[in-house]
N, C-alpha and C positions, 0 to 999 in steps of 0.2 A: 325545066326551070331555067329560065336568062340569067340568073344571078352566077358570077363565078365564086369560088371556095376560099375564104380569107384566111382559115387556117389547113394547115397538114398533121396529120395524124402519124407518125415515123415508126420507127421500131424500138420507143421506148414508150409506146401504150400511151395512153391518159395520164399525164401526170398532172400535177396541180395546178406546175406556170399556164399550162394549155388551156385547164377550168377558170384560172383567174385572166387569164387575157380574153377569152368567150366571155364569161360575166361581165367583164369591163366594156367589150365588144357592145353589149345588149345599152349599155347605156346613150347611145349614137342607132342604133339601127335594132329594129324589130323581127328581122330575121336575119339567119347567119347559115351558111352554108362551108362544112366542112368536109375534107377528102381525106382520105383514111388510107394511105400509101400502101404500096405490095409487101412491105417488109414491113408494114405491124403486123403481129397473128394474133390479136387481139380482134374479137366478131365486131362489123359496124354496131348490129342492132344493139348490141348489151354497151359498147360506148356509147351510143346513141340515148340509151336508157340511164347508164351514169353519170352523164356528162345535162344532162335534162333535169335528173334531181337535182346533182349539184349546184347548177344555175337556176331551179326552178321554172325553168323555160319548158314549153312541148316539144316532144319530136312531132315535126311535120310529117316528114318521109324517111326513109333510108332505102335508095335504089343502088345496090353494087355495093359501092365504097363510098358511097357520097349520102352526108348527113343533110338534114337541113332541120334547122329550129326557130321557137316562136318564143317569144317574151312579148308580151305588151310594153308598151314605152307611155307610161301615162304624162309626160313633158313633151315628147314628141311624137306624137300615136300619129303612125303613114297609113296604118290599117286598118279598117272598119270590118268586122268579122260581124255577121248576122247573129241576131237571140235568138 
């Protein structure tokens, strides 16, 4: 994936400023790419998975440490995904 990771995931896990700056994030851009630093011990896939409720966004992928998510942006829709 070309896109680089807008936010860092540290060694204080998921907290809420990170869900509310990603949700804010989705309102500008339809996917979002996240990196989950060495010194969280927090798993990506289960951030992955709470941070995708939270925002109601899809996880795409989670390769390594690196998240990537989907929201549709129905004001500025970049992405046209097949039915």
């Amino acid at each position: 994936m070309n896109i680089d990771p807008i936010f860092q995931i540290g060694k204080s896990g998921l907290t809420p400023e990170v869900t509310e700056a990603v949700s804010e994030a989705f309102n500008t851009r339809e996917l979002i790419k996240l990196a989950v630093l060495k010194n969280c011990m927090e798993d990506p896939r289960e951030i992955a998975a709470a941070i995708g409720e939270r925002t109601h966004s899809q996880v795409v992928q989670v390769i390594g440490k690196k998240i990537v998510l989907y929201k549709e942006n129905k004001d500025h829709k970049k992405i046209n995904l097949p039915l």
